[in-house]
mmJSON file of the N, C-alpha and C atoms, coordinates in Angstrom:
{"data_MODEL":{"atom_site":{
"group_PDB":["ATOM","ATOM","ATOM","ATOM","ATOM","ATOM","ATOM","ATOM","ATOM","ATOM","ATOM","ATOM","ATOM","ATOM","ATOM","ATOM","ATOM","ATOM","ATOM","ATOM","ATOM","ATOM","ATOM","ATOM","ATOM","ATOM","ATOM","ATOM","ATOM","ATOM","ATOM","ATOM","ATOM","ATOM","ATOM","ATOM","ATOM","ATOM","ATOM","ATOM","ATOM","ATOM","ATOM","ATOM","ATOM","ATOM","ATOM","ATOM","ATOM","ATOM","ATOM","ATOM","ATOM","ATOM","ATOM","ATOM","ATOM","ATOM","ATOM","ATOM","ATOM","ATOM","ATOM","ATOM","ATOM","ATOM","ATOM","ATOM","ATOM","ATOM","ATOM","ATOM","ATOM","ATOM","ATOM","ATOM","ATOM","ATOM","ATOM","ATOM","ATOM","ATOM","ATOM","ATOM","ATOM","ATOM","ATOM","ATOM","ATOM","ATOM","ATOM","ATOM","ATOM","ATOM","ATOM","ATOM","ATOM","ATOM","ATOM","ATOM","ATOM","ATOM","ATOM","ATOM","ATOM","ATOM","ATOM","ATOM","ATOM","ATOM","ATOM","ATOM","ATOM","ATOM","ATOM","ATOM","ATOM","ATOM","ATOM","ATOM","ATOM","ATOM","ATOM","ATOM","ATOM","ATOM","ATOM","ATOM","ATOM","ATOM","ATOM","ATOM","ATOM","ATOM","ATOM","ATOM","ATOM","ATOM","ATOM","ATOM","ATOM","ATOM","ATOM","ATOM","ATOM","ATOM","ATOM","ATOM","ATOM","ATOM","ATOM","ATOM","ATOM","ATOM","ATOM","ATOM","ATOM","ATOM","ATOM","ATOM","ATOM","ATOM","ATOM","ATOM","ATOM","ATOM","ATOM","ATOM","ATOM","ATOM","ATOM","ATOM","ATOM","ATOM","ATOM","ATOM","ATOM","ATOM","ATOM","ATOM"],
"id":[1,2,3,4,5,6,7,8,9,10,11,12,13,14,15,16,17,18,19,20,21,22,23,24,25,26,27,28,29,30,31,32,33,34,35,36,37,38,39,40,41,42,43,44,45,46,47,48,49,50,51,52,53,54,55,56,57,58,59,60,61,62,63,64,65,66,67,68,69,70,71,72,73,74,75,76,77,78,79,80,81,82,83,84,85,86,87,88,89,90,91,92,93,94,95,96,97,98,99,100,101,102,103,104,105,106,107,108,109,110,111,112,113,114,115,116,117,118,119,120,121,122,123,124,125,126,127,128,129,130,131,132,133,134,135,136,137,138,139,140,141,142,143,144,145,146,147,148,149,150,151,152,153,154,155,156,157,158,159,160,161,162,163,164,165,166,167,168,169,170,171,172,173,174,175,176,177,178,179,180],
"type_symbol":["N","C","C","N","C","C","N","C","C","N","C","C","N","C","C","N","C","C","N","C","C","N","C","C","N","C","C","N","C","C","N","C","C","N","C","C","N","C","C","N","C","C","N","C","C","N","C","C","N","C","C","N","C","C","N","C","C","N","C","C","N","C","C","N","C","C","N","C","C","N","C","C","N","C","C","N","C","C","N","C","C","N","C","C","N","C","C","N","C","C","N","C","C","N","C","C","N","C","C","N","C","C","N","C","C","N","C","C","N","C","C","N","C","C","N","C","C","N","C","C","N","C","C","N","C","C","N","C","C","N","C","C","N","C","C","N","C","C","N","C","C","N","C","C","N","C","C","N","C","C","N","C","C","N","C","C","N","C","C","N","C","C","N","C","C","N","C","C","N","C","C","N","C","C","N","C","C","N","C","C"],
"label_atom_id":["N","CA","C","N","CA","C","N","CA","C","N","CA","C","N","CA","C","N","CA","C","N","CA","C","N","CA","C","N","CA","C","N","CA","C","N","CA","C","N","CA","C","N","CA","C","N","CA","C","N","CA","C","N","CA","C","N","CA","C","N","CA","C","N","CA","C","N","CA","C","N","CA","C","N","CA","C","N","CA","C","N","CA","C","N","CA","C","N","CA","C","N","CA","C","N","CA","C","N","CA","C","N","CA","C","N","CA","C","N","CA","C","N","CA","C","N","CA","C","N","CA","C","N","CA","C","N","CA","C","N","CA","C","N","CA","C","N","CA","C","N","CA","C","N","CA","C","N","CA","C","N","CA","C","N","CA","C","N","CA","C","N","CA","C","N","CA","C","N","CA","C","N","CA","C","N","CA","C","N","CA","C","N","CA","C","N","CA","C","N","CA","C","N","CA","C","N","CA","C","N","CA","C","N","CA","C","N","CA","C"],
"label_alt_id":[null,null,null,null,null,null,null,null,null,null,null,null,null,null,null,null,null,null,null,null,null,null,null,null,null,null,null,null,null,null,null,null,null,null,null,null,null,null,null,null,null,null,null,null,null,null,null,null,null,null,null,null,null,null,null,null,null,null,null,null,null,null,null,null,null,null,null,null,null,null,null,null,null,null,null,null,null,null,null,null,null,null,null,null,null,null,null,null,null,null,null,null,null,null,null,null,null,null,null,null,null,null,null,null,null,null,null,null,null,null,null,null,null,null,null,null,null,null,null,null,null,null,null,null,null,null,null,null,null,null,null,null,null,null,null,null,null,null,null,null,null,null,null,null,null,null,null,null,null,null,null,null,null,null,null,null,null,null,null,null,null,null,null,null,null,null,null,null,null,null,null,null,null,null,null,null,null,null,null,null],
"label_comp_id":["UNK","UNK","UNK","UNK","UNK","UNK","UNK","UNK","UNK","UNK","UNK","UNK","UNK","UNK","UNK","UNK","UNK","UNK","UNK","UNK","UNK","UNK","UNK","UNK","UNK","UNK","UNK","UNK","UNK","UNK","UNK","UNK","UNK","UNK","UNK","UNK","UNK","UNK","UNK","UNK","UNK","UNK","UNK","UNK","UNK","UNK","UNK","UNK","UNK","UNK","UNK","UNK","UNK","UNK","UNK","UNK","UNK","UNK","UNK","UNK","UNK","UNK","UNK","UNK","UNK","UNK","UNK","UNK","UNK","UNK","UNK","UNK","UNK","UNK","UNK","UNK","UNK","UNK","UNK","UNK","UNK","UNK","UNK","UNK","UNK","UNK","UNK","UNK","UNK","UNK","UNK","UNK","UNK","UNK","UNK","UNK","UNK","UNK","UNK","UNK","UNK","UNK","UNK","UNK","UNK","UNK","UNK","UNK","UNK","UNK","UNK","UNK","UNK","UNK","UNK","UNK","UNK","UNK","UNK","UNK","UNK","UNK","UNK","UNK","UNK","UNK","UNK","UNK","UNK","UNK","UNK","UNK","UNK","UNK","UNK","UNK","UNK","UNK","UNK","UNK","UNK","UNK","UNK","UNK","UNK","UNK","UNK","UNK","UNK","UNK","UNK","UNK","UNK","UNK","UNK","UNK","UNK","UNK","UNK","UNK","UNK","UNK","UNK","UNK","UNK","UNK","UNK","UNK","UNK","UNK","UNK","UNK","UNK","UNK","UNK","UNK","UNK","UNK","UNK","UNK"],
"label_asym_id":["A","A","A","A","A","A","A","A","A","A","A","A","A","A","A","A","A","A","A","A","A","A","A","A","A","A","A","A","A","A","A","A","A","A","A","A","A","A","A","A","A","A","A","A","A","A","A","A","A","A","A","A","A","A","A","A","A","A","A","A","A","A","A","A","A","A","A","A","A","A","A","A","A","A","A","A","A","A","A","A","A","A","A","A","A","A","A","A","A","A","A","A","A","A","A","A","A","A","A","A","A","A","A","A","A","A","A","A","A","A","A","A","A","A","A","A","A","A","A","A","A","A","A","A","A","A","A","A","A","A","A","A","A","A","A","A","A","A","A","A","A","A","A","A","A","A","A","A","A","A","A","A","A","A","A","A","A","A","A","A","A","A","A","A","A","A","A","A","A","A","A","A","A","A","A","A","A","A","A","A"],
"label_entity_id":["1","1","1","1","1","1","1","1","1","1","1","1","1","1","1","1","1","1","1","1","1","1","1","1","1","1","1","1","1","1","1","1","1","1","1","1","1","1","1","1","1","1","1","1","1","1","1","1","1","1","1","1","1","1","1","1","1","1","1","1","1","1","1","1","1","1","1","1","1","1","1","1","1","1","1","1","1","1","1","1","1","1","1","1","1","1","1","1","1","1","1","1","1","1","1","1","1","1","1","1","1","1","1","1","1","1","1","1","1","1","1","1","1","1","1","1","1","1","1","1","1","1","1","1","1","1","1","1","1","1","1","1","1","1","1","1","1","1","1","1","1","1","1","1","1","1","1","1","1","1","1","1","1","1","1","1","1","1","1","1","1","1","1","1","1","1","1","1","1","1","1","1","1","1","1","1","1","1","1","1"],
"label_seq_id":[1,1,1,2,2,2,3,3,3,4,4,4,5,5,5,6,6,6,7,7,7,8,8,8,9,9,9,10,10,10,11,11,11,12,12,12,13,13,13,14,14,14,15,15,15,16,16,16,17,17,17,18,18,18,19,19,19,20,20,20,21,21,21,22,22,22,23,23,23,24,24,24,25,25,25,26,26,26,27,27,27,28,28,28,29,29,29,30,30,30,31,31,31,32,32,32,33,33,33,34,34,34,35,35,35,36,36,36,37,37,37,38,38,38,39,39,39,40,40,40,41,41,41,42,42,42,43,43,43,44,44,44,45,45,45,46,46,46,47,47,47,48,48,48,49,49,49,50,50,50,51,51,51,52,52,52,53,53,53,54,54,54,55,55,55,56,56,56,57,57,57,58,58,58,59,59,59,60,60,60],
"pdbx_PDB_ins_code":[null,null,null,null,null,null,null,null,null,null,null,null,null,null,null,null,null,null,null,null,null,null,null,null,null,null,null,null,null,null,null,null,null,null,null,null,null,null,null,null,null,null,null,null,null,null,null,null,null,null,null,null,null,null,null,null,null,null,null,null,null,null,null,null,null,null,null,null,null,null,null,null,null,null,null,null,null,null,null,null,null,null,null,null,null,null,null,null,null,null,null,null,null,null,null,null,null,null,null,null,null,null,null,null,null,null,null,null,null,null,null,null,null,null,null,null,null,null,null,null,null,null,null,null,null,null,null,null,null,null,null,null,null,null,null,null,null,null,null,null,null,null,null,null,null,null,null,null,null,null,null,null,null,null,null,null,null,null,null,null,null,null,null,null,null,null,null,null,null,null,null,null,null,null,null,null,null,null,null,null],
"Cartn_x":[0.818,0.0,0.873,1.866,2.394,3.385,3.802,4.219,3.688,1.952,0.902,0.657,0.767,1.182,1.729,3.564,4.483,5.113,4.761,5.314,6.577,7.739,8.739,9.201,10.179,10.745,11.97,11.828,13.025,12.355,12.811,12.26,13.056,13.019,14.347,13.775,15.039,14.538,15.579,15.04,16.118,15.294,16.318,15.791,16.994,16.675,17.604,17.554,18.776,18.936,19.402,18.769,19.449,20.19,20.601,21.438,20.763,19.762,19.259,18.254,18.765,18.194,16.92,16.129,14.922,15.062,14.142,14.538,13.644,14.052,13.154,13.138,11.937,12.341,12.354,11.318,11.698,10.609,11.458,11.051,11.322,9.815,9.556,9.397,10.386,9.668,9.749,9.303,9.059,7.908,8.069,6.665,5.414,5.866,4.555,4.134,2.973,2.435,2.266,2.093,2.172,3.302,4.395,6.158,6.34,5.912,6.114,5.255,4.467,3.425,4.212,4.69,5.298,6.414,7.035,8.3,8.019,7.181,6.246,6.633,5.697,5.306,6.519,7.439,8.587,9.484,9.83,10.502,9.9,8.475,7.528,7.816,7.801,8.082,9.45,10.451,11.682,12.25,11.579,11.989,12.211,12.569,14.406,14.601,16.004,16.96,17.985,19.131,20.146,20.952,22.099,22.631,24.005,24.933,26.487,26.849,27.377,28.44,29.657,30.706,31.767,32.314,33.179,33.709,35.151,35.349,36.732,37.415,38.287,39.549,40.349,40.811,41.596,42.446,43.692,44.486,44.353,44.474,44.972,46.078],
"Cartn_y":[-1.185,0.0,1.264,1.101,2.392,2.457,1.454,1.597,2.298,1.6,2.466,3.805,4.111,5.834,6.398,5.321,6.619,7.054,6.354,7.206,6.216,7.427,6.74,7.313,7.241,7.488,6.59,7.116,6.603,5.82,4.396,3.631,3.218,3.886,3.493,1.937,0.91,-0.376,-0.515,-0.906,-1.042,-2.279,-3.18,-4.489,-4.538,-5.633,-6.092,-7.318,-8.376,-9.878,-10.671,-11.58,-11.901,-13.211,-13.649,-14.935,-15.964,-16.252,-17.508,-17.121,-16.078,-15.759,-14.851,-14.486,-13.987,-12.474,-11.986,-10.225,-10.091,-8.695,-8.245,-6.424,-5.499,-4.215,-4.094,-4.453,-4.37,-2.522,-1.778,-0.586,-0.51,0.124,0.397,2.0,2.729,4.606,5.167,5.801,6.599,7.817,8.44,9.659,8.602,7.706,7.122,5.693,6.107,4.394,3.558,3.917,2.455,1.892,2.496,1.994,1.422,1.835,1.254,-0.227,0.058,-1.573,-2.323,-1.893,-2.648,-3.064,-2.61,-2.775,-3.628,-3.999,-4.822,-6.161,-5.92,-7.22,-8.376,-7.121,-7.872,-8.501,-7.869,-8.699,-10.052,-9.918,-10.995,-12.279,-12.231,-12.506,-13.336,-12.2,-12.827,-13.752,-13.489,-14.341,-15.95,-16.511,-16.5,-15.496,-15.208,-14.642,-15.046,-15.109,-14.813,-13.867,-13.744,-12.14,-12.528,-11.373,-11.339,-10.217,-9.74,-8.494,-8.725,-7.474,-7.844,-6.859,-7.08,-5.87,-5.521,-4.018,-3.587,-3.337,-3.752,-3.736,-2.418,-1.461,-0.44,-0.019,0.367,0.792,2.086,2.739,4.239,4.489],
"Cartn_z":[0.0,0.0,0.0,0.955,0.732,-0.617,-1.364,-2.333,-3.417,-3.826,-4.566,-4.183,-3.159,-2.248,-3.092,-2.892,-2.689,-1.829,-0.858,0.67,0.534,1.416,1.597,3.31,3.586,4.786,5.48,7.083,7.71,8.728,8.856,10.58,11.35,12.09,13.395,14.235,14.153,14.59,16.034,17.006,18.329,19.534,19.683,20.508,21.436,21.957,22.874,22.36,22.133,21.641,23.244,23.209,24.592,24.354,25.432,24.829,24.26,24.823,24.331,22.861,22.558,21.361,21.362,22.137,22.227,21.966,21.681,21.597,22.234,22.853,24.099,23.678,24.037,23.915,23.138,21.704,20.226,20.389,19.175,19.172,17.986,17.166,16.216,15.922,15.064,15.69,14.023,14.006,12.657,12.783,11.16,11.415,10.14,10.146,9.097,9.787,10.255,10.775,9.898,8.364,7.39,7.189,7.656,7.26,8.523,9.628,11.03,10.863,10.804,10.326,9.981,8.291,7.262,8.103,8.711,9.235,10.368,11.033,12.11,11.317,10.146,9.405,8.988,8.505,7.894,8.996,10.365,11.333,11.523,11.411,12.572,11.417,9.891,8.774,8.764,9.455,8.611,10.037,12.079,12.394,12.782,12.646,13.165,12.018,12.4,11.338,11.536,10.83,10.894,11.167,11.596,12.297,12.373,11.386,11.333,11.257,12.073,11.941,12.633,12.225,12.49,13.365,14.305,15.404,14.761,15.298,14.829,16.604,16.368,17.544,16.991,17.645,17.59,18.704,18.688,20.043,19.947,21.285,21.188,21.994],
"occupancy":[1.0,1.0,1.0,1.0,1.0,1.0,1.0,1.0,1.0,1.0,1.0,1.0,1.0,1.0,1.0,1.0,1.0,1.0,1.0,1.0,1.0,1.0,1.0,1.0,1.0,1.0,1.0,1.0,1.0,1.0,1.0,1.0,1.0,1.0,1.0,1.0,1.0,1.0,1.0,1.0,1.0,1.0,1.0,1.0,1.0,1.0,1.0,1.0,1.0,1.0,1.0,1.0,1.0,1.0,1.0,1.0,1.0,1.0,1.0,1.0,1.0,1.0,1.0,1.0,1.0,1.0,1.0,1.0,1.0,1.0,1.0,1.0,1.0,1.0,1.0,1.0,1.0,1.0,1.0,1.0,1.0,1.0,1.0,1.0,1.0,1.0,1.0,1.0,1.0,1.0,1.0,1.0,1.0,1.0,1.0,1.0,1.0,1.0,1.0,1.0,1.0,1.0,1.0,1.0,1.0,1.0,1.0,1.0,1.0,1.0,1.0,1.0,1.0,1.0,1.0,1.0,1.0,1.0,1.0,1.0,1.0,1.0,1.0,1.0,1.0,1.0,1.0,1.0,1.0,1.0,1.0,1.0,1.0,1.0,1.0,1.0,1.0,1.0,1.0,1.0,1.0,1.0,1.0,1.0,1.0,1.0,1.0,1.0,1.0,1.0,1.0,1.0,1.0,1.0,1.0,1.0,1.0,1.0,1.0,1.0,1.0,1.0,1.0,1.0,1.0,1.0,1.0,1.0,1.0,1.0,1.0,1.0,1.0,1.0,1.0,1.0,1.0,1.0,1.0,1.0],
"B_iso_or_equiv":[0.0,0.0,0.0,0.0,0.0,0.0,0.0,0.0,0.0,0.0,0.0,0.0,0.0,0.0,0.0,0.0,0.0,0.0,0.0,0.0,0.0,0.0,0.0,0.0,0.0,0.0,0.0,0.0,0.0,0.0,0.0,0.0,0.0,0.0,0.0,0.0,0.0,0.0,0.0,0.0,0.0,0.0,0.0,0.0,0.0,0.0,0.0,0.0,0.0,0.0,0.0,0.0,0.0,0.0,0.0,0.0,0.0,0.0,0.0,0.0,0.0,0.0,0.0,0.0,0.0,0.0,0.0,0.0,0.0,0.0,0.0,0.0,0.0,0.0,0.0,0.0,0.0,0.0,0.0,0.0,0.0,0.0,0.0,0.0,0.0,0.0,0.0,0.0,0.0,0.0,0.0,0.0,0.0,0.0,0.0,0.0,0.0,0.0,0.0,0.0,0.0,0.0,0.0,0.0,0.0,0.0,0.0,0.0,0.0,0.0,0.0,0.0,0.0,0.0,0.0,0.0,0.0,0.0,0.0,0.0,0.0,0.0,0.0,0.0,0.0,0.0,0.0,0.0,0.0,0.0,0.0,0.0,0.0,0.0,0.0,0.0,0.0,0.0,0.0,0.0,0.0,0.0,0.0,0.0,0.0,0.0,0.0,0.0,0.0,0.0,0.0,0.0,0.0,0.0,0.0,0.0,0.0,0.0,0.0,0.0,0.0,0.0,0.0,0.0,0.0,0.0,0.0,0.0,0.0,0.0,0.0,0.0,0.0,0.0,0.0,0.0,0.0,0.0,0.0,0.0],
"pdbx_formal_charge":[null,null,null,null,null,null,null,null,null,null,null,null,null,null,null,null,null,null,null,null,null,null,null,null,null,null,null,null,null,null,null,null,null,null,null,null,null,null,null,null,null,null,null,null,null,null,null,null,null,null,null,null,null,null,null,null,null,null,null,null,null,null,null,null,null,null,null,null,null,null,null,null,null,null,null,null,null,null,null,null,null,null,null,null,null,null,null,null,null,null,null,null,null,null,null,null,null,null,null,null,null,null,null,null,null,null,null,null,null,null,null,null,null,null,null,null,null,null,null,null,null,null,null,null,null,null,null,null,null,null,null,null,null,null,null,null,null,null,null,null,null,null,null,null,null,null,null,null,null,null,null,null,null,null,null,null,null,null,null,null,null,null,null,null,null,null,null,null,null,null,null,null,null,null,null,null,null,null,null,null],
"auth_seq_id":[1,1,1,2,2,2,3,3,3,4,4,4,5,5,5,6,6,6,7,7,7,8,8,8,9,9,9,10,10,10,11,11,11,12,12,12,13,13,13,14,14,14,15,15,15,16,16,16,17,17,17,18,18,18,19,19,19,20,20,20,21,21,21,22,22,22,23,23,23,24,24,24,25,25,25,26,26,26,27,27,27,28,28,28,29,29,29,30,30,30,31,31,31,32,32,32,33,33,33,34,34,34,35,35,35,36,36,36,37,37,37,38,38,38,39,39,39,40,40,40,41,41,41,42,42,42,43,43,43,44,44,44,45,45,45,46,46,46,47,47,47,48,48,48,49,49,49,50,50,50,51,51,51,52,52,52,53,53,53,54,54,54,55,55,55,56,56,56,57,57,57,58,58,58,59,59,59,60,60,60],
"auth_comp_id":["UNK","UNK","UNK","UNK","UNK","UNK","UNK","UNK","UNK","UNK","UNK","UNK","UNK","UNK","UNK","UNK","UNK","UNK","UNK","UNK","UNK","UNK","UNK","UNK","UNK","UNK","UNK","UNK","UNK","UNK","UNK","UNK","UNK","UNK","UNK","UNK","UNK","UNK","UNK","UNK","UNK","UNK","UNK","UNK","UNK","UNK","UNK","UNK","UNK","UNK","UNK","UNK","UNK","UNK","UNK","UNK","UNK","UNK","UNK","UNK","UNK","UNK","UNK","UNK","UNK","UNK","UNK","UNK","UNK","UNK","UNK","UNK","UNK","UNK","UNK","UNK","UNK","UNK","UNK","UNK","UNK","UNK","UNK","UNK","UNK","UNK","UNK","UNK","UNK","UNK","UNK","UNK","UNK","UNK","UNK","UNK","UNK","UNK","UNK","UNK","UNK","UNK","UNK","UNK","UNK","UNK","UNK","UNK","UNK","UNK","UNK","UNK","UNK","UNK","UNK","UNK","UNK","UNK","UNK","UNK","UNK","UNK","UNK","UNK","UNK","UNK","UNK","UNK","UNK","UNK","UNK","UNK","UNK","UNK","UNK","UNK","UNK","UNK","UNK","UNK","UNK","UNK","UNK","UNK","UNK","UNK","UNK","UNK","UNK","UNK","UNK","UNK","UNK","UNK","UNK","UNK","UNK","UNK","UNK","UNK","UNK","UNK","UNK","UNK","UNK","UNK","UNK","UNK","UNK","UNK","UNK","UNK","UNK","UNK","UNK","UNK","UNK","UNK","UNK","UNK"],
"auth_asym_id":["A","A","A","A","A","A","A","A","A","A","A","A","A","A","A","A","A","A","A","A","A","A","A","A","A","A","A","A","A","A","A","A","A","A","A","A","A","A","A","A","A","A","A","A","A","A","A","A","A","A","A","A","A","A","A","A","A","A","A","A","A","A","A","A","A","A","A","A","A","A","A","A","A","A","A","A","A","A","A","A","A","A","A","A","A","A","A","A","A","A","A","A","A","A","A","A","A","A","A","A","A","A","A","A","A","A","A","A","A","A","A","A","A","A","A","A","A","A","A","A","A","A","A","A","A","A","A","A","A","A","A","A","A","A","A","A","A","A","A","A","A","A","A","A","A","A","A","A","A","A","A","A","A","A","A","A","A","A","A","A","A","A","A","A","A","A","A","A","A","A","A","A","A","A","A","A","A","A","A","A"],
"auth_atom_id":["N","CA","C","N","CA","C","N","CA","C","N","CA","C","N","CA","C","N","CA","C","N","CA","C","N","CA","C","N","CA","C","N","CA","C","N","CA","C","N","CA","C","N","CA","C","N","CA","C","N","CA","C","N","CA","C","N","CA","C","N","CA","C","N","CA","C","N","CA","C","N","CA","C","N","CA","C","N","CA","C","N","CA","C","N","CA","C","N","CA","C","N","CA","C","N","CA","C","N","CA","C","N","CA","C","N","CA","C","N","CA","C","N","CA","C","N","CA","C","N","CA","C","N","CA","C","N","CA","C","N","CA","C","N","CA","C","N","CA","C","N","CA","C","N","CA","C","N","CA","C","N","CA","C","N","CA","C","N","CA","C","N","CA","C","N","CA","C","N","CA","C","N","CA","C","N","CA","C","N","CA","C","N","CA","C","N","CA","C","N","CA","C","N","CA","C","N","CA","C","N","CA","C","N","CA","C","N","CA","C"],
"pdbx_PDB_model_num":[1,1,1,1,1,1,1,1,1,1,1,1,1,1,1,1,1,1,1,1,1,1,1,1,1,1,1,1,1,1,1,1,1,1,1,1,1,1,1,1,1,1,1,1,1,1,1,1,1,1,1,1,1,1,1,1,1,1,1,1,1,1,1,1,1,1,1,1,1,1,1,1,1,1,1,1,1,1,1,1,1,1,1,1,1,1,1,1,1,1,1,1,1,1,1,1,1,1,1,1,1,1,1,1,1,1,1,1,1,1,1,1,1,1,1,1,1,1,1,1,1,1,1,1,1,1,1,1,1,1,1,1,1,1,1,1,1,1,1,1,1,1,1,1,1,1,1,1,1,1,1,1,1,1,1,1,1,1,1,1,1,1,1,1,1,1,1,1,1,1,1,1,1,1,1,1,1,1,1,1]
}}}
């Protein structure tokens, strides 16, 4: 729907992962409640997930 819109924007996503895998504190924020939805939909959708990132080590 919001594609046929048009609408676009920004959605800020922030959880907590805990060890045993669960997310807790999931926060959904934006200024458009159809992208916040959409953005609802697609987590509930894609979990499990998968999850890789990588850390940087630096001295000072």
């Amino acid at each position: 729907m919001a594609r046929k819109r048009k609408i676009e924007g920004e959605i800020q996503v922030s959880f907590t992962l805990l060890p045993n895998g669960d997310i807790k504190n999931l926060m959904i924020n934006g200024k458009r409640s159809i992208l916040k939805k959409a953005t609802k939909n697609a987590i509930d959708y894609a979990l499990p997930m998968d999850i890789k990132f990588y850390m940087n080590y630096f001295l000072k």
